[in-house]
mmCIF file of the C-alpha atoms, coordinates in Angstrom:
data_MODEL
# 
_entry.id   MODEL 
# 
loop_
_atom_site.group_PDB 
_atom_site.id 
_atom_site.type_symbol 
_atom_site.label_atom_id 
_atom_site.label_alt_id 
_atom_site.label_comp_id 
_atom_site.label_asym_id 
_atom_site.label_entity_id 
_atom_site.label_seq_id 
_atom_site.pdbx_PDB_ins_code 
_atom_site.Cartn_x 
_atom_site.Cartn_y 
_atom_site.Cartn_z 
_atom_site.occupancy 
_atom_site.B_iso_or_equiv 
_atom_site.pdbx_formal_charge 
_atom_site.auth_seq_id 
_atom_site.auth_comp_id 
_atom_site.auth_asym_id 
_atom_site.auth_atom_id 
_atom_site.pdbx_PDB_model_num 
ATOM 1   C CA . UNK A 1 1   ? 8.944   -9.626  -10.153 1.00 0.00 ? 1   UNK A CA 1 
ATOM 2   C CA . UNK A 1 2   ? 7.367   -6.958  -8.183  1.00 0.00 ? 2   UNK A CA 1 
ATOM 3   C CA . UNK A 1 3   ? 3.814   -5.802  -8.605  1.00 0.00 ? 3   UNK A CA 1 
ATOM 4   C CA . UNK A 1 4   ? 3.569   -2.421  -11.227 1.00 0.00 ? 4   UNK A CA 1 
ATOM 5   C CA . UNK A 1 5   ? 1.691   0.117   -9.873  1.00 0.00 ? 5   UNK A CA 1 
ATOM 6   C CA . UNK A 1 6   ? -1.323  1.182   -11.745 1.00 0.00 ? 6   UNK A CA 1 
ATOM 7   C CA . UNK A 1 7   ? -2.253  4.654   -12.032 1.00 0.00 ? 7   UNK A CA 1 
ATOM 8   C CA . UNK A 1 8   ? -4.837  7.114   -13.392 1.00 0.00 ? 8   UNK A CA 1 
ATOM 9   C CA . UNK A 1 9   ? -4.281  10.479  -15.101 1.00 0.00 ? 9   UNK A CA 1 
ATOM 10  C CA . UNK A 1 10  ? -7.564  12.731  -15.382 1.00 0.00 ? 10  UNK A CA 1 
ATOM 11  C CA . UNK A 1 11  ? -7.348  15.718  -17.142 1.00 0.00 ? 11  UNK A CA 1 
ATOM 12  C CA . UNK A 1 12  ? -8.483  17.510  -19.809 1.00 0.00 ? 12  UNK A CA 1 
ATOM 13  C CA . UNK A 1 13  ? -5.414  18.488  -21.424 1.00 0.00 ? 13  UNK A CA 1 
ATOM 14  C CA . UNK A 1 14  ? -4.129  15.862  -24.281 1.00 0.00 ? 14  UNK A CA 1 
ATOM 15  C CA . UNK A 1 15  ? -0.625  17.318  -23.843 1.00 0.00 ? 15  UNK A CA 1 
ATOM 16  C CA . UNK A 1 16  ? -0.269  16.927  -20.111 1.00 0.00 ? 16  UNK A CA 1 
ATOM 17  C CA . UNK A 1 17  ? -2.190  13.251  -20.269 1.00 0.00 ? 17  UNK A CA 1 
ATOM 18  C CA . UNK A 1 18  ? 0.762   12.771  -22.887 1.00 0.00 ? 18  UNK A CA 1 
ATOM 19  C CA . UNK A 1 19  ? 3.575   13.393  -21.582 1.00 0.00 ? 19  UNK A CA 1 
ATOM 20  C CA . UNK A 1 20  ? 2.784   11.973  -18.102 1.00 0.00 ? 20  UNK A CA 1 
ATOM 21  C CA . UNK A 1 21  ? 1.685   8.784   -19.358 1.00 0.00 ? 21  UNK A CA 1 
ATOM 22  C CA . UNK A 1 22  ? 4.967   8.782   -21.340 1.00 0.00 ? 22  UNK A CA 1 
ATOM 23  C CA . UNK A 1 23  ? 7.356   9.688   -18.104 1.00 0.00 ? 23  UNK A CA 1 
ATOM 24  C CA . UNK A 1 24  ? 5.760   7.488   -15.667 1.00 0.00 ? 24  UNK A CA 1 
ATOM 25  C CA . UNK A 1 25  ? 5.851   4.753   -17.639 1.00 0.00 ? 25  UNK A CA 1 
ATOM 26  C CA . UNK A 1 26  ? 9.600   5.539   -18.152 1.00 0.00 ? 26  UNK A CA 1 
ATOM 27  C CA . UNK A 1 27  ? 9.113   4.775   -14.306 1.00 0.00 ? 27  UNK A CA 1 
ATOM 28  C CA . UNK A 1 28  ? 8.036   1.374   -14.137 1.00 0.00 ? 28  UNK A CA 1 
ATOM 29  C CA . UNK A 1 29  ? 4.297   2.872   -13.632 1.00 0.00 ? 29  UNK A CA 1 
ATOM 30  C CA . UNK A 1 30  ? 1.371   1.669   -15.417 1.00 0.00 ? 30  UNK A CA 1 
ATOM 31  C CA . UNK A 1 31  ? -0.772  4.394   -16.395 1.00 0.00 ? 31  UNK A CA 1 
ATOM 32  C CA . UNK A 1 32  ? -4.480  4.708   -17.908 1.00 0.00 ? 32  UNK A CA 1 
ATOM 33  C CA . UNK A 1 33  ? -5.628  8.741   -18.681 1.00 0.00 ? 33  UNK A CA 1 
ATOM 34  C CA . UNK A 1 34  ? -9.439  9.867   -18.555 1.00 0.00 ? 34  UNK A CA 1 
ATOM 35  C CA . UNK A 1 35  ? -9.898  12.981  -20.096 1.00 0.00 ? 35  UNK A CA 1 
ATOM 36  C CA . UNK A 1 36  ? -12.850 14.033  -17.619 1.00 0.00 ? 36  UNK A CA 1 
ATOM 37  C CA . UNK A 1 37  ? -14.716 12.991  -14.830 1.00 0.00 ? 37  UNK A CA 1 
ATOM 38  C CA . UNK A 1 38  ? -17.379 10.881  -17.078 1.00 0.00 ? 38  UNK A CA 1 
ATOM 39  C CA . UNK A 1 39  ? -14.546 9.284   -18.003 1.00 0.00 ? 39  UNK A CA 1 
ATOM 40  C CA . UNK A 1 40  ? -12.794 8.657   -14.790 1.00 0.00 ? 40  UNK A CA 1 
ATOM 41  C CA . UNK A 1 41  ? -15.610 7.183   -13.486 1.00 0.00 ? 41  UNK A CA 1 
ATOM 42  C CA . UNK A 1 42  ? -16.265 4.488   -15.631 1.00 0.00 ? 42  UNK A CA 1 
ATOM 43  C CA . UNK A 1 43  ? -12.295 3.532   -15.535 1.00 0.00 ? 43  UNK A CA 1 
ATOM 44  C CA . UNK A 1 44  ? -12.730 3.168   -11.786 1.00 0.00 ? 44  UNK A CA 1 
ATOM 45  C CA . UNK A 1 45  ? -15.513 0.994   -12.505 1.00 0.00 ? 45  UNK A CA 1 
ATOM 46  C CA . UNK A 1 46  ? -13.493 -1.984  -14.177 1.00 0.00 ? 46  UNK A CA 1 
ATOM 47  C CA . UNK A 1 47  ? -9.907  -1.285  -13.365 1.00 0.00 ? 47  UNK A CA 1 
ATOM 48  C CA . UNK A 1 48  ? -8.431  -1.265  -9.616  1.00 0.00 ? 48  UNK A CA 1 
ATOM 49  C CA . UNK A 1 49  ? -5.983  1.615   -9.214  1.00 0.00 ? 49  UNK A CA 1 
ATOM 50  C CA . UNK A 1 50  ? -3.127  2.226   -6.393  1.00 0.00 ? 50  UNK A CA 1 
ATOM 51  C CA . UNK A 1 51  ? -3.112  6.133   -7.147  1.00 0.00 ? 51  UNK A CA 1 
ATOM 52  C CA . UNK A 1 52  ? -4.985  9.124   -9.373  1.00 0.00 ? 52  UNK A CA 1 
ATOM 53  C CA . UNK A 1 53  ? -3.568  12.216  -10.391 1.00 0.00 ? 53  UNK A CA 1 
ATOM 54  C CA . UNK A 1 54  ? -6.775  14.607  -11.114 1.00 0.00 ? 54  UNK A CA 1 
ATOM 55  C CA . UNK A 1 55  ? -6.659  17.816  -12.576 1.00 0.00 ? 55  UNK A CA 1 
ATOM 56  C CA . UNK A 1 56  ? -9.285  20.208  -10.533 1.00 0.00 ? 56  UNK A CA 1 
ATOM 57  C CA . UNK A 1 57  ? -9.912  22.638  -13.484 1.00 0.00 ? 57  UNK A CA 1 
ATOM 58  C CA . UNK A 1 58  ? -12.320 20.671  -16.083 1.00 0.00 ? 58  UNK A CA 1 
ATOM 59  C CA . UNK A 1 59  ? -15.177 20.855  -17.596 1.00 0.00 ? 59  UNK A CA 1 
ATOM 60  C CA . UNK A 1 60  ? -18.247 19.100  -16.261 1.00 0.00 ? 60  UNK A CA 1 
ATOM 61  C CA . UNK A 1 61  ? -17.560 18.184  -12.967 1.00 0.00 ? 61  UNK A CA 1 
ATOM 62  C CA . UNK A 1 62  ? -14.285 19.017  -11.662 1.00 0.00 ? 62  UNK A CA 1 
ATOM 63  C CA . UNK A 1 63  ? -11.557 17.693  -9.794  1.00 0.00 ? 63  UNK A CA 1 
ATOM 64  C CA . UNK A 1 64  ? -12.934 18.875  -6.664  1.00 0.00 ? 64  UNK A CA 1 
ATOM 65  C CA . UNK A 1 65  ? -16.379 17.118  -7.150  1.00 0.00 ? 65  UNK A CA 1 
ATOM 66  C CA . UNK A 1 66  ? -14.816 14.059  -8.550  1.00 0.00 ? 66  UNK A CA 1 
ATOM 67  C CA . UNK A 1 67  ? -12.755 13.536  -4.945  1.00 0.00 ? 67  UNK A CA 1 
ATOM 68  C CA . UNK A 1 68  ? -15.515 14.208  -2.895  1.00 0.00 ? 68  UNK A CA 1 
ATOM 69  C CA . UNK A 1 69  ? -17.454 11.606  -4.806  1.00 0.00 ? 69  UNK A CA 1 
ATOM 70  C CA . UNK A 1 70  ? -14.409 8.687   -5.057  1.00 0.00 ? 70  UNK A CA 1 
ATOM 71  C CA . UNK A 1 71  ? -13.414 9.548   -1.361  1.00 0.00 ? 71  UNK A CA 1 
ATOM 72  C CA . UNK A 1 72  ? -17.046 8.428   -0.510  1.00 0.00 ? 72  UNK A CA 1 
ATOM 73  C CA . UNK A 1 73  ? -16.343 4.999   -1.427  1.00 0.00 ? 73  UNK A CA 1 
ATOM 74  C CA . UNK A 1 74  ? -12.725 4.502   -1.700  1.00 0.00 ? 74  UNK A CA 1 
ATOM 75  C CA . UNK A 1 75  ? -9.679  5.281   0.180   1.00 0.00 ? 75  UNK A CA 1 
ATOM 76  C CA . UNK A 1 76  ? -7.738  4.955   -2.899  1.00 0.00 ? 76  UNK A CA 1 
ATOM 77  C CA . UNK A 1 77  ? -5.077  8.195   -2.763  1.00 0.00 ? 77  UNK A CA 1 
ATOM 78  C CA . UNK A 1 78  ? -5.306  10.739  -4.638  1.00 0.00 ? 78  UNK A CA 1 
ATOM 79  C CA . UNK A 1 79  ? -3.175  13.794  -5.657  1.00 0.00 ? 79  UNK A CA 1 
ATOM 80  C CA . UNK A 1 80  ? -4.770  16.993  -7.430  1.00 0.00 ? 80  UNK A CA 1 
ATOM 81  C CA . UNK A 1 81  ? -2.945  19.210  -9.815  1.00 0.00 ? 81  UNK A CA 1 
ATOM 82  C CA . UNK A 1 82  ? -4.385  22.803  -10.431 1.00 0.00 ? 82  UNK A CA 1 
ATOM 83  C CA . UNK A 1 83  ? -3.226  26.162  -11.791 1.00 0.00 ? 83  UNK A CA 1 
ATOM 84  C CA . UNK A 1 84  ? -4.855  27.991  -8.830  1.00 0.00 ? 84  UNK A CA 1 
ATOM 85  C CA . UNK A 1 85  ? -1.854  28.145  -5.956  1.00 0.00 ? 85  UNK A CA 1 
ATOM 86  C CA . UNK A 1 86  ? -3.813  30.263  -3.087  1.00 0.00 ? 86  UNK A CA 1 
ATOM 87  C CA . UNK A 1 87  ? -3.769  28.464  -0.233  1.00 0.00 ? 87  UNK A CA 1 
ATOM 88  C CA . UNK A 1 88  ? -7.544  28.298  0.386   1.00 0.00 ? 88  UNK A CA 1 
ATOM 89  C CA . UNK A 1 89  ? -7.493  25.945  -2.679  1.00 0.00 ? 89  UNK A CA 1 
ATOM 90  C CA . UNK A 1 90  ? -5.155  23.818  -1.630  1.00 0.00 ? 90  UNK A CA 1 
ATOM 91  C CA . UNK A 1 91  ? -7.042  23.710  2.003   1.00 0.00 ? 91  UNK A CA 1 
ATOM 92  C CA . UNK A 1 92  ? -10.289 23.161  0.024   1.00 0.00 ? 92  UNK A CA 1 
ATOM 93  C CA . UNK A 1 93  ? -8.546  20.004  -1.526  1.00 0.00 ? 93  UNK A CA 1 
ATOM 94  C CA . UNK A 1 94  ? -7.580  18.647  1.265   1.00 0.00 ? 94  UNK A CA 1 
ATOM 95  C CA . UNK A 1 95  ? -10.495 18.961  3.304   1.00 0.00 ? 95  UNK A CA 1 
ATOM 96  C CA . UNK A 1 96  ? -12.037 16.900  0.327   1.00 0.00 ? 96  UNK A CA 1 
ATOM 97  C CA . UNK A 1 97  ? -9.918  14.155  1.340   1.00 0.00 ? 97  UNK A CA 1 
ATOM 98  C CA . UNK A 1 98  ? -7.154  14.337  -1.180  1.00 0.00 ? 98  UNK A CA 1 
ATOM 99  C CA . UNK A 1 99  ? -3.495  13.568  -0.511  1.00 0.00 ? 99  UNK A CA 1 
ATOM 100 C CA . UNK A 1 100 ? -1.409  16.054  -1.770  1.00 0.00 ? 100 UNK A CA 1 
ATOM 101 C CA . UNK A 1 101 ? -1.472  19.382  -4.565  1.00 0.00 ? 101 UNK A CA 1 
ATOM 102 C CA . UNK A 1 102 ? 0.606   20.381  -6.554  1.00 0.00 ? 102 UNK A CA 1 
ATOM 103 C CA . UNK A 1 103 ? 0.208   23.655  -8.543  1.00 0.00 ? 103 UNK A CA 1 
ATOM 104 C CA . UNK A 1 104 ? 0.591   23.590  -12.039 1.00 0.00 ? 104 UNK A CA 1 
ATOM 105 C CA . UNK A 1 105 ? 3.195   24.318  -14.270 1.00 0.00 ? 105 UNK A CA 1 
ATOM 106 C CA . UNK A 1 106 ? 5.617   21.498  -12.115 1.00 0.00 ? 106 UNK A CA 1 
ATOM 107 C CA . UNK A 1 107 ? 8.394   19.242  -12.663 1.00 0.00 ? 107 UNK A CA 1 
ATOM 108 C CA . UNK A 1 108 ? 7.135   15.682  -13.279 1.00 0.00 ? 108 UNK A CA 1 
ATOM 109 C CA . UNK A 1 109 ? 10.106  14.761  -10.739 1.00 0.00 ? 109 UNK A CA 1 
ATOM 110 C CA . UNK A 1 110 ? 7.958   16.456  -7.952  1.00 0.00 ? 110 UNK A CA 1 
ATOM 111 C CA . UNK A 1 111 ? 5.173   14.496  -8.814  1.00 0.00 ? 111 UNK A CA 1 
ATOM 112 C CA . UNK A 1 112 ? 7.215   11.310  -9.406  1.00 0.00 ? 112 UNK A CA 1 
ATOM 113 C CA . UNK A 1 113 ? 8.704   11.759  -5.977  1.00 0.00 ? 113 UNK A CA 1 
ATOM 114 C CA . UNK A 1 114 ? 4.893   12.698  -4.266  1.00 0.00 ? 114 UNK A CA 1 
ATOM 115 C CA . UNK A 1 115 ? 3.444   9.757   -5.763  1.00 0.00 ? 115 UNK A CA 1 
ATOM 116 C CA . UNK A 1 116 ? 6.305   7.681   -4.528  1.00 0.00 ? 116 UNK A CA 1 
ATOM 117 C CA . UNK A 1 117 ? 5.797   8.962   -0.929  1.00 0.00 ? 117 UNK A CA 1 
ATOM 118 C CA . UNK A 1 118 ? 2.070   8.250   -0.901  1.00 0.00 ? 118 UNK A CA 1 
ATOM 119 C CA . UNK A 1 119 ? 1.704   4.722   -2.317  1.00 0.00 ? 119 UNK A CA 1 
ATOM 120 C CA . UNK A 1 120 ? 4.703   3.747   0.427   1.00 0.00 ? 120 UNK A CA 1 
ATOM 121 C CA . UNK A 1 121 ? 2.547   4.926   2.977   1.00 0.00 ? 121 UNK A CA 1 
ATOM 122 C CA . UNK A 1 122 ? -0.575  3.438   1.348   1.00 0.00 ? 122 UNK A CA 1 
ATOM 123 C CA . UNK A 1 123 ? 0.868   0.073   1.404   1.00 0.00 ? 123 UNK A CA 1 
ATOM 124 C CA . UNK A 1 124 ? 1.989   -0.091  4.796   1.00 0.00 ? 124 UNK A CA 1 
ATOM 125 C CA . UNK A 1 125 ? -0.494  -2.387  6.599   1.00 0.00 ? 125 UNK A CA 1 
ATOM 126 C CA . UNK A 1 126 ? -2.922  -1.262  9.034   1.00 0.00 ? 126 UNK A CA 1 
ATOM 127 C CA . UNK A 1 127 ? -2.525  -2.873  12.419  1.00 0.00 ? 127 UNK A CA 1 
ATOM 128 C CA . UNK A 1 128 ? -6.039  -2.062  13.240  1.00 0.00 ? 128 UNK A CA 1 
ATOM 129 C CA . UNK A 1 129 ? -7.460  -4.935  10.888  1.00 0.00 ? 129 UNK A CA 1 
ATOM 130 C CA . UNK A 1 130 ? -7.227  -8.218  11.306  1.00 0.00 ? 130 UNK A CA 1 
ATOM 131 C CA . UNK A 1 131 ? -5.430  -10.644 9.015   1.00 0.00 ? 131 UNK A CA 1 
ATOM 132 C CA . UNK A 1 132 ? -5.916  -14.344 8.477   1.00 0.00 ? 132 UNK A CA 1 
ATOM 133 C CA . UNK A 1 133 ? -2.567  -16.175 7.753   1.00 0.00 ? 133 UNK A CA 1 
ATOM 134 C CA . UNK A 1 134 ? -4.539  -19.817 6.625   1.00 0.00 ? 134 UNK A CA 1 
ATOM 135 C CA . UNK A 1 135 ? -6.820  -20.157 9.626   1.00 0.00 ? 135 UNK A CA 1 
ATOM 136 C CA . UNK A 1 136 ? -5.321  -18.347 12.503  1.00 0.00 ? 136 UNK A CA 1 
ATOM 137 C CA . UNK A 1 137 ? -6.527  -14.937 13.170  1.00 0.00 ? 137 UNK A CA 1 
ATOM 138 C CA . UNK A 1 138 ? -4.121  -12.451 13.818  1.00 0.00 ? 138 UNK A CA 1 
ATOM 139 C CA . UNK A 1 139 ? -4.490  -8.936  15.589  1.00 0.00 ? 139 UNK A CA 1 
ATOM 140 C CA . UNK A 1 140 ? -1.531  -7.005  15.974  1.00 0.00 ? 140 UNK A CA 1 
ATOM 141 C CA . UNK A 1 141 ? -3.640  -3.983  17.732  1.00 0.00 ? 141 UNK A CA 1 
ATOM 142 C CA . UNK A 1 142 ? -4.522  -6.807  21.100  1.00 0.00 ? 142 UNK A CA 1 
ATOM 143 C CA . UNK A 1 143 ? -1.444  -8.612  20.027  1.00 0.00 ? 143 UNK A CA 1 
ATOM 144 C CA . UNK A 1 144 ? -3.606  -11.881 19.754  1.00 0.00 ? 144 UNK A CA 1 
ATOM 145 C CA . UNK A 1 145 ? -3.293  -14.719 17.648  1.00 0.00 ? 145 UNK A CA 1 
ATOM 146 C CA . UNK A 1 146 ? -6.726  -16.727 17.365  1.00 0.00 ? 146 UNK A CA 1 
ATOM 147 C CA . UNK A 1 147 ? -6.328  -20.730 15.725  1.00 0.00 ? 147 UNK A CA 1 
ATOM 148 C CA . UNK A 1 148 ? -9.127  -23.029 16.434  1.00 0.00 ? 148 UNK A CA 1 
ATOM 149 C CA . UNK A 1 149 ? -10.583 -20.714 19.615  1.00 0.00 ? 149 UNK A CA 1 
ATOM 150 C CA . UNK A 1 150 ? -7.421  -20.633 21.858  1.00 0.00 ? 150 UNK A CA 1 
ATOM 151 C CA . UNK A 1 151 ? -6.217  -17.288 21.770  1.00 0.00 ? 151 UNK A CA 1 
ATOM 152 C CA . UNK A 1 152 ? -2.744  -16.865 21.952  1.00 0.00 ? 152 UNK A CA 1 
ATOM 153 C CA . UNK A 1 153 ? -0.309  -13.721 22.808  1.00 0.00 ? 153 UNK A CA 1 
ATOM 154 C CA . UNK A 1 154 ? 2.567   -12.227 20.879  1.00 0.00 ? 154 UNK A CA 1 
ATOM 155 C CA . UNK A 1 155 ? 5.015   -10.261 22.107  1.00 0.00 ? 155 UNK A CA 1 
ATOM 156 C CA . UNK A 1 156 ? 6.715   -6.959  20.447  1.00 0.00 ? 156 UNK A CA 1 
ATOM 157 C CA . UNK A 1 157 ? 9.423   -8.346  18.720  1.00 0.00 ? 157 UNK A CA 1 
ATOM 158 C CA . UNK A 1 158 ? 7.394   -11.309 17.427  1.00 0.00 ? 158 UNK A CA 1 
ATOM 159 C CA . UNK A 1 159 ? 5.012   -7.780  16.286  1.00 0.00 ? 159 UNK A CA 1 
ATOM 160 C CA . UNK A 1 160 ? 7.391   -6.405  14.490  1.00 0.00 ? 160 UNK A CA 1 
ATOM 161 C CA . UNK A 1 161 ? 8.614   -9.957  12.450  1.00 0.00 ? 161 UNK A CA 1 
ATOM 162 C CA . UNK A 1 162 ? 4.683   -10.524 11.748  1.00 0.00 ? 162 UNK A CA 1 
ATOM 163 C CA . UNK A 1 163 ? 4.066   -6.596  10.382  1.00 0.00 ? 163 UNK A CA 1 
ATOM 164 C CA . UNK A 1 164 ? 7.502   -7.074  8.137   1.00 0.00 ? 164 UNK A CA 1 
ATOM 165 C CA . UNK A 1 165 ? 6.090   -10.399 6.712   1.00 0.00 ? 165 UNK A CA 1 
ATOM 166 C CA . UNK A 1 166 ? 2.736   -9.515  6.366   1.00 0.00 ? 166 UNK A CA 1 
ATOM 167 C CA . UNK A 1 167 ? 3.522   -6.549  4.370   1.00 0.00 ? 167 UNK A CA 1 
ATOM 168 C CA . UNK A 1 168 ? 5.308   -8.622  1.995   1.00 0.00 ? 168 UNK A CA 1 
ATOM 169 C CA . UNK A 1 169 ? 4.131   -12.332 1.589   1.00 0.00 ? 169 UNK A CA 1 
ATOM 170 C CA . UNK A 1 170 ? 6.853   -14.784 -0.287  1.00 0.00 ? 170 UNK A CA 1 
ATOM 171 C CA . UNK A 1 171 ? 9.198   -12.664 0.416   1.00 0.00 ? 171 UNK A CA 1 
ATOM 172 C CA . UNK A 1 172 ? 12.235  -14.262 1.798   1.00 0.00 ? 172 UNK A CA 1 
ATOM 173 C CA . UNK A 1 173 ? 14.120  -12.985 5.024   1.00 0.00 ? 173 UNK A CA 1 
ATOM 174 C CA . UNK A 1 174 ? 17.473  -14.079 6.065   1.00 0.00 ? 174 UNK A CA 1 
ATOM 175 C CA . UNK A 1 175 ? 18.037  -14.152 9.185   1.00 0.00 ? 175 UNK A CA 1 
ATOM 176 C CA . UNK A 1 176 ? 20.241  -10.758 9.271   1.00 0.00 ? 176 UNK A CA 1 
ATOM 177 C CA . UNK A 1 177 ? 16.956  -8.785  8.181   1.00 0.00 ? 177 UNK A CA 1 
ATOM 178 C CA . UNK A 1 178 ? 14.826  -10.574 10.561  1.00 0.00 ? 178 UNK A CA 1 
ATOM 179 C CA . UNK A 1 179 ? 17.786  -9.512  13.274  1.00 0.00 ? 179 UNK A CA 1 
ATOM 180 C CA . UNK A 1 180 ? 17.345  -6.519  12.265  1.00 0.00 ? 180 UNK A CA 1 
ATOM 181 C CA . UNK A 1 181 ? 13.188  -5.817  12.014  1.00 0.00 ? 181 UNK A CA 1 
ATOM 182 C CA . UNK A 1 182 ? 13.429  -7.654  15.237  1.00 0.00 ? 182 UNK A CA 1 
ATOM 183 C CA . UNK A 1 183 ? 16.042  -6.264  17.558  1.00 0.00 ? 183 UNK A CA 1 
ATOM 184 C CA . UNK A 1 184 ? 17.316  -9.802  18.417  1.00 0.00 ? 184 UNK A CA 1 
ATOM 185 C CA . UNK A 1 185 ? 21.143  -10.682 17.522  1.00 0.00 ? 185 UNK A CA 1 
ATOM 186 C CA . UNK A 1 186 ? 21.772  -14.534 18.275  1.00 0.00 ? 186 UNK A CA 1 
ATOM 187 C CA . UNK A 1 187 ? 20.728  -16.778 15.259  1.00 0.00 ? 187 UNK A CA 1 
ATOM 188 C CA . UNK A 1 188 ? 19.571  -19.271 17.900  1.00 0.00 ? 188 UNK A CA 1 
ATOM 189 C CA . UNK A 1 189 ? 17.399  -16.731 19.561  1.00 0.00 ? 189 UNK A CA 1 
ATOM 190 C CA . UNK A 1 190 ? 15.671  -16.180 15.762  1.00 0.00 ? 190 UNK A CA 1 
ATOM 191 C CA . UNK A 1 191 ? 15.389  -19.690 15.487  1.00 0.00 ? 191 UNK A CA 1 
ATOM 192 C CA . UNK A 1 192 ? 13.362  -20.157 18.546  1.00 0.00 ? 192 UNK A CA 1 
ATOM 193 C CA . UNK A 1 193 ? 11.171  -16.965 18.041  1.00 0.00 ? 193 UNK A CA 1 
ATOM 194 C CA . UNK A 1 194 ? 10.092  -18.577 14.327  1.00 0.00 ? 194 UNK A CA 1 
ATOM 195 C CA . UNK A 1 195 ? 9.444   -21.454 16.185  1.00 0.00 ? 195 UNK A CA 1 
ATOM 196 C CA . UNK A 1 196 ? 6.760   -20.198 19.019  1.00 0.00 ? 196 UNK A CA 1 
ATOM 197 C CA . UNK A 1 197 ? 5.700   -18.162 16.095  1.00 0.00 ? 197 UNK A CA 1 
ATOM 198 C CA . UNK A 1 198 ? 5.092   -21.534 13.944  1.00 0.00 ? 198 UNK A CA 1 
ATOM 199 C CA . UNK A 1 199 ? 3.110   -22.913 17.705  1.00 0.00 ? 199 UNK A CA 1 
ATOM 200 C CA . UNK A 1 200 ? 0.821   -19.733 16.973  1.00 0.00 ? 200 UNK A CA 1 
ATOM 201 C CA . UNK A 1 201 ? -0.098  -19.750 13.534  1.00 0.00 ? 201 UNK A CA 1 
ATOM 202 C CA . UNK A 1 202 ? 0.171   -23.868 12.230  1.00 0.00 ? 202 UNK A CA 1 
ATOM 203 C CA . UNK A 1 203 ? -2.316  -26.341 12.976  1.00 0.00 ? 203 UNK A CA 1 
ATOM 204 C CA . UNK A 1 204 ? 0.735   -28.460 12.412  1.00 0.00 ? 204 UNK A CA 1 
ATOM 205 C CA . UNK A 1 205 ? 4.001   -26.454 13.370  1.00 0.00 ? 205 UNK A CA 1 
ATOM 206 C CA . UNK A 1 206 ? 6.475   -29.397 13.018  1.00 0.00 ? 206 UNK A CA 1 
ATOM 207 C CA . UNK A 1 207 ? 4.917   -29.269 9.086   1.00 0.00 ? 207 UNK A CA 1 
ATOM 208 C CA . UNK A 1 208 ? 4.555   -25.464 8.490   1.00 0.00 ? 208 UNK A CA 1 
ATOM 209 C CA . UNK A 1 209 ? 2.591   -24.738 5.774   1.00 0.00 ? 209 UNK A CA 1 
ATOM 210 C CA . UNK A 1 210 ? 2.582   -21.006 5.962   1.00 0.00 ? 210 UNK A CA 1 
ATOM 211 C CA . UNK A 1 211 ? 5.826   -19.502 7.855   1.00 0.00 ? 211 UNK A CA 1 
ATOM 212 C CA . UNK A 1 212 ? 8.356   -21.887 6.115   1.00 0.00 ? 212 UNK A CA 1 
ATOM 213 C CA . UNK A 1 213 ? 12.115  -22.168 5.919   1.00 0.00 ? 213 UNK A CA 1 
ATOM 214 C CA . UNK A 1 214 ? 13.846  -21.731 2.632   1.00 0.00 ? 214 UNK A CA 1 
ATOM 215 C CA . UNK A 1 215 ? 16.865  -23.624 3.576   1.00 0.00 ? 215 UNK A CA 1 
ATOM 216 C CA . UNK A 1 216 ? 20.498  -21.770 3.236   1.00 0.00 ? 216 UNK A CA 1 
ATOM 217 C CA . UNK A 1 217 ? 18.082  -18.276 2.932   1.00 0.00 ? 217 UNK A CA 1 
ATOM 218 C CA . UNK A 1 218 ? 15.878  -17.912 5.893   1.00 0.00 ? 218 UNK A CA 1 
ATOM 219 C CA . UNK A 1 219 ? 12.245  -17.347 6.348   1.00 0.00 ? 219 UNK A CA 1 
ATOM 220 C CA . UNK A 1 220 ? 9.083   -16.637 4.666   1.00 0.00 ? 220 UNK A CA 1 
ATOM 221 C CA . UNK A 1 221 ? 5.673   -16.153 5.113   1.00 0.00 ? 221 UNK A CA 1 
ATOM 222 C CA . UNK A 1 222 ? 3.007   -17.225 2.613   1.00 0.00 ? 222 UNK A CA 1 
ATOM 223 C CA . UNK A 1 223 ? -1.023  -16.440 3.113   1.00 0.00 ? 223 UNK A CA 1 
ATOM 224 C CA . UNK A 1 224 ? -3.775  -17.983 0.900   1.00 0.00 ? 224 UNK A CA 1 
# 
C-alpha cells in the first residue's frame, strides 16, 4: 500500500480547519490542524509532515512569520492561504520561501490539485545528493558509482533506470517500463544493462541482494 501523505492545516478559523480536514481526508490525505502558530510549532516538533497549508492572517504570529521561521530549518513545502489578493502579498510570500498562494474564499479542488503538484515535485529525488544502495555509493550528478574504493561509471540510460528505482524502492518494473524509462527496446539489451548495473552496485552480483529479479515480473531495487 502506498505511503499517506501527512499534512498540516494552520489556521485560526474552526470552520475552514473543518471542512479541510474533512475533504482531504476524503482524499486519501492524512491531516492534523493547529489553530495558530504556538500550535503549529509544537506539531512540527513530534510529527514529520510532507506539506502545510498556513493561513497568513492570525493572531500572534502570522503566517508570514511562521514560514520565515520553518523555512529556516526545513524545506518542508508549504502553501499559504490569505484573504489579501494584491500581488505584493503574494510576492511577499514567496520571497519568504513558500510554495504557492492561494487567496481566500477558493475551491478546495484548487488546493487539492496545488498540493498534488507540489508534493510530486517534492518527492522527486535530487541528483545532487548522494545515495547509498547497501554499500555502494552512488552519484548521479558525476555519474559515479563508489563500492569498496573503485569508482565506477554509469552511463545515461543506466541514469535514468537508477533515478526511476531510486525514487521508488520495492517497486517492481517489468521490463516494458524499464524499456521505456530507459530508451532501450530489446529485452536482451535490458537484461545485460541490469547486469553491469548488478557489477556496480553488489559485492556479490551473481547473488544480488539489492537490484533483484522477481521472476515472470521484472526488476526491483531494494535499499536498507
Amino acid at each position: 500500500m502506498a505511503k499517506l501523505n501527512h499534512l498540516l492545516v494552520v489556521d485560526d478559523d474552526n470552520r475552514i480547519r473543518g471542512l479541510l480536514k474533512e475533504y482531504l481526508n476524503e482524499k486519501n490525505f492524512i491531516i492534523s490542524t493547529a489553530e495558530n502558530s504556538f500550535e503549529a510549532k509544537n506539531k512540527l516538533k513530534f510529527l514529520k509532515f510532507d506539506l502545510l497549508v498556513i493561513d497568513v492572517m492570525m493572531p500572534g504570529q502570522d503566517g508570514y512569520d511562521l514560514t520565515k521561521e520553518i523555512k529556516k530549518e526545513s524545506n518542508i513545502p508549504i502553501i499559504l492561504l490569505t484573504a489579501k489578493s494584491e500581488v505584493e502579498n503574494r510576492i511577499k510570500g514567496l520571497e519568504l520561501g513558500a510554495d504557492d498562494y492561494l487567496s481566500k474564499p477558493f475551491e478546495p479542488k484548487e488546493l487539492l490539485l496545488r498540493i498534488n503538484n507540489i508534493i510530486k515535485k517534492s518527492k522527486k529525488l535530487d541528483t545532487k545528493k548522494k545515495y547509498f544502495i547497501g554499500k555502494a555509493q552512488v552519484d548521479l550528478n558525476k555519474m559515479t558509482i563508489q563500492l569498496n574504493n573503485n569508482f565506477k561509471k554509469i552511463n545515461e540510460t543506466e541514469k535514468k533506470v537508477l533515478l526511476e528505482m531510486l525514487t521508488n524502492p520495492g517497486k517492481t518494473y517489468s521490463r516494458l517500463k524499464i524499456a521505456k524509462i530507459s530508451g532501450i527496446t530489446q529485452e536482451r539489451s535490458i537484461d545485460v544493462m541490469i547486469t553491469r548495473l548488478r557489477q556496480k552496485i553488489e559485492q556479490n552480483p551473481k547473488k544480488p541482494k539489492y537490484l533483484q529479479t522477481v521472476r515472470g515480473s521484472g526488476y526491483v531495487l531494494w535499499i536498507e
